[in-house]
C-alpha positions in Angstrom: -44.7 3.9 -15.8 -43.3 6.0 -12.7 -39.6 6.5 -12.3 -38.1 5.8 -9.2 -35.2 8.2 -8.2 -32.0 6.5 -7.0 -30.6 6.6 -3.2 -28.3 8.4 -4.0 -28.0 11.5 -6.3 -24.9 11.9 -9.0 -23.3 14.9 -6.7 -23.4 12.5 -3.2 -21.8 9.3 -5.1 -19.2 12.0 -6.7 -18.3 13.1 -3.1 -18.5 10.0 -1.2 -15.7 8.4 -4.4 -13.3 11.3 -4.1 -13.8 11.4 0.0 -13.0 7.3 0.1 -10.6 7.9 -2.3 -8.7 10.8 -0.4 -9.0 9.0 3.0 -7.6 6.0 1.3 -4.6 8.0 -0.1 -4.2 9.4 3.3 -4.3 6.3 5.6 -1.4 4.8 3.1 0.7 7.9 3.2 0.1 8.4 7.1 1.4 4.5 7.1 5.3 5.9 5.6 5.6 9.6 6.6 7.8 10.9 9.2 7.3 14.1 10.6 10.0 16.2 11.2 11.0 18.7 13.9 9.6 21.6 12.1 9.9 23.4 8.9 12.8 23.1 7.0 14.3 20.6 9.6 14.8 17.2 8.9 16.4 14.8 6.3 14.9 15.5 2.9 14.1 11.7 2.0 10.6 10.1 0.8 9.1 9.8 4.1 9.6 13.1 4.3 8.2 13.7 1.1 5.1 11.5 2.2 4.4 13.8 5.0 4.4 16.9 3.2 1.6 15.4 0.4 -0.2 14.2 3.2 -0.8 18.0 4.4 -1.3 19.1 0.8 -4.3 15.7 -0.2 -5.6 16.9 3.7 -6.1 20.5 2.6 -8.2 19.2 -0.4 -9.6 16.5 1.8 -10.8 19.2 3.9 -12.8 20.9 1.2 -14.6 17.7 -0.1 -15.5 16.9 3.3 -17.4 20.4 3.7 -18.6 20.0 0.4 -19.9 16.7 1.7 -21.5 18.3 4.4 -23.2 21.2 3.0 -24.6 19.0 -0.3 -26.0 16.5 2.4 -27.9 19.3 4.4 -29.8 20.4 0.9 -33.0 19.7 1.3 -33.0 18.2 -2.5 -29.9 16.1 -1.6 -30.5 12.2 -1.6 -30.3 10.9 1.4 -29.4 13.7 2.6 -28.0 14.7 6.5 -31.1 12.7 8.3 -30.1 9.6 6.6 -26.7 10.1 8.2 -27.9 10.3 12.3 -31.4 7.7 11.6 -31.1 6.8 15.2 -31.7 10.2 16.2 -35.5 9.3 15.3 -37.3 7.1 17.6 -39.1 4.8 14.8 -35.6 4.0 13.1 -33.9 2.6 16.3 -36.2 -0.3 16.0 -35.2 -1.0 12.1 -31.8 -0.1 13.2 -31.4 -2.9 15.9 -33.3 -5.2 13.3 -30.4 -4.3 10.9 -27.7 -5.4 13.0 -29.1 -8.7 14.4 -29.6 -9.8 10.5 -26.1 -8.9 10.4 -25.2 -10.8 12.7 -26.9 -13.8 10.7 -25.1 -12.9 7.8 -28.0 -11.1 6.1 -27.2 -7.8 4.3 -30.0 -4.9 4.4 -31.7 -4.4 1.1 -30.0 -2.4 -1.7 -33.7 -1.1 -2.7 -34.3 0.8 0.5 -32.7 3.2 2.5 -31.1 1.1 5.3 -30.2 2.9 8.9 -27.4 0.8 9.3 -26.2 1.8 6.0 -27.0 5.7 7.0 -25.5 5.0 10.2 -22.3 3.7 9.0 -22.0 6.5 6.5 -22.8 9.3 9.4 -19.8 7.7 11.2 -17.5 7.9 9.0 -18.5 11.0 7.6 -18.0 12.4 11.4 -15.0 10.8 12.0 -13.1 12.1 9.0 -14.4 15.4 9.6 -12.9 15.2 13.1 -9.5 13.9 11.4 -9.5 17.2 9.6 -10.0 19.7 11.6 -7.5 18.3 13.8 -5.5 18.3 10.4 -6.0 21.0 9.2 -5.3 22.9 12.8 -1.4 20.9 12.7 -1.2 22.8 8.9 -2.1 26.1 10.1 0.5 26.2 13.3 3.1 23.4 11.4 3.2 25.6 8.1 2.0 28.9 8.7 3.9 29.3 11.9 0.5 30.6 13.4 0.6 31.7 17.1 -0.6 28.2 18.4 0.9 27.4 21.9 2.3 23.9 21.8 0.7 22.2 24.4 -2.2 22.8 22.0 -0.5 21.8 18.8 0.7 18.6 21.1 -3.3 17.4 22.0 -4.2 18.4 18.4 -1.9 16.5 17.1 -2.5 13.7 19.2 -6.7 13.9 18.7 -5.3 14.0 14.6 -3.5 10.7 15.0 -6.6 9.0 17.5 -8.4 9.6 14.5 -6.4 8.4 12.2 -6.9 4.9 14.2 -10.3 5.3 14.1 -10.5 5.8 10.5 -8.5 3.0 9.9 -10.6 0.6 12.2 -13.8 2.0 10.2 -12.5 1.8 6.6 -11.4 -2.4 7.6 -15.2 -2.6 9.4 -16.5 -0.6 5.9 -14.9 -3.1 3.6 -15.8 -6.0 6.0 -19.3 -5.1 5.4 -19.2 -4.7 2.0 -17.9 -8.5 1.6 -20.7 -9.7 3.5 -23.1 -7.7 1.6 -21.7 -9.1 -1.6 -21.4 -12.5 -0.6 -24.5 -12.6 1.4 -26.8 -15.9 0.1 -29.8 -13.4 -0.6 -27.4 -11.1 -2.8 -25.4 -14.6 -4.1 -28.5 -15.4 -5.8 -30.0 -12.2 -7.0 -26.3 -12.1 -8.7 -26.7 -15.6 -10.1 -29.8 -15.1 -11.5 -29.0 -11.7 -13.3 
């Protein structure tokens, strides 16, 4: 009998957990932090506090998102980086489109295959976060560091940092929206059932 290798490899289900699990821990903390004037400024107090774990979880956030990145573009990663963009190829715009009209009907993709709304949905999210980041991680460099960036910069930075943050949180609702029709899909209702 032939084995049939997962979706997914152990190192991309490592990376996606602890990416959903640091984005998670940085939407909540981003929901109670206050940032204050500058370094040192401020009321010491646990929105305070919030803020300056937020920059620390970001830093590491960082590095599991380029981690993320450079696993997915080896070429023995599964899915690897063209599961991410499917729609980039001609022939999966066509399953793509399928996809999201049985969506629409309340009919989940298969769990079997490799599904380019799933890959689609994962390349989003992977992007988006990514921008988040660097936006982040350009605040931590001039916030903490003091780094010569002018302000007006630091201002549309900051500003891109929190546009993301909105976006992220719109795509982590929309990501566990899917999920809950994926598990209570009739198709998957019965597989479960019959298990």
């Amino acid at each position: 009998m032939q084995s049939i290798s997962p979706k997914y490899d152990s190192a991309t289900v490592w990376l996606h957990a602890a990416l959903a699990t640091g984005v998670v821990v940085q939407l909540v903390l981003s929901a109670v932090m206050h940032v204050p004037a500058g370094p040192g400024l401020g009321v010491r107090d646990w929105h305070r506090e919030a803020f300056e774990i937020h920059a620390r979880v970001g830093l590491f956030l960082t590095a599991v998102i380029a981690l993320h990145w450079l696993w997915s573009c080896l070429p023995f990663s599964r899915p690897g980086v063209a599961r991410l963009f499917p729609w980039l190829k001609r022939s999966n715009r066509t399953i793509l489109l399928q996809d999201f009209k049985d969506l629409f009907r309340g009919h989940a993709p298969s769990s079997r295959d490799f599904s380019p709304l799933a890959g689609t949905v994962h390349g989003l999210g992977l992007s988006g976060v990514t921008g988040g980041a660097i936006g982040g991680v350009i605040n931590y460099v001039g916030y903490f560091t003091g780094a010569p960036i002018p302000r007006g910069v630091l201002h549309w930075v900051a500003l891109w940092h929190i546009a993301m943050g909105y976006a992220i949180w719109t795509f982590v609702i929309g990501h566990v929206f899917m999920a809950l029709l994926h598990w209570f899909s009739p198709k998957w209702k019965r597989k479960r059932e019959l298990a």
